[in-house]
Phi, psi and omega in degrees: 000141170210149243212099158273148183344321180257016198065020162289169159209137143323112166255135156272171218282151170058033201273139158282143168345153116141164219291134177219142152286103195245083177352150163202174169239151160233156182203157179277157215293296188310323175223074184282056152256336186248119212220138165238178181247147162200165198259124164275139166258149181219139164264126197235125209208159189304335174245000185201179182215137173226145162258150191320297199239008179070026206281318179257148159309158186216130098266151201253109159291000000 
C-alpha cells in the first residue's frame, strides 16, 4: 500500500483480505520540521476497503 501526497492511499489489485496497519508521518505546511507519525488501520475485505475512524481516502485497484 501506498499513501500518496494528497492522503489517498493505493491497494493493490488482488491485496489479501484483511486488517493492515499503515505507518505515515504528517508534518505542518507552515513548518515541516514539526511533524508527527501516526498509524492508519486499514481494512480490506473482497469488495472494499475501510479505515478505522474514515480518517483517510482509499482507493482499490
Amino acid at each position: 500500500m501506498t499513501i500518496n501526497p494528497d492522503g489517498t492511499m493505493n491497494v493493490p489489485p488482488n491485496t489479501t483480505p484483511g486488517v493492515y496497519n499503515v505507518q505515515y508521518q504528517i508534518c505542518l505546511t507552515a513548518d515541516n520540521t514539526v511533524c508527527d507519525v501516526a498509524i492508519a488501520t486499514i481494512l480490506i475485505n473482497n469488495d472494499s476497503c475501510t479505515t478505522e475512524k474514515g480518517m483517510l481516502s482509499v482507493i482499490k485497484n
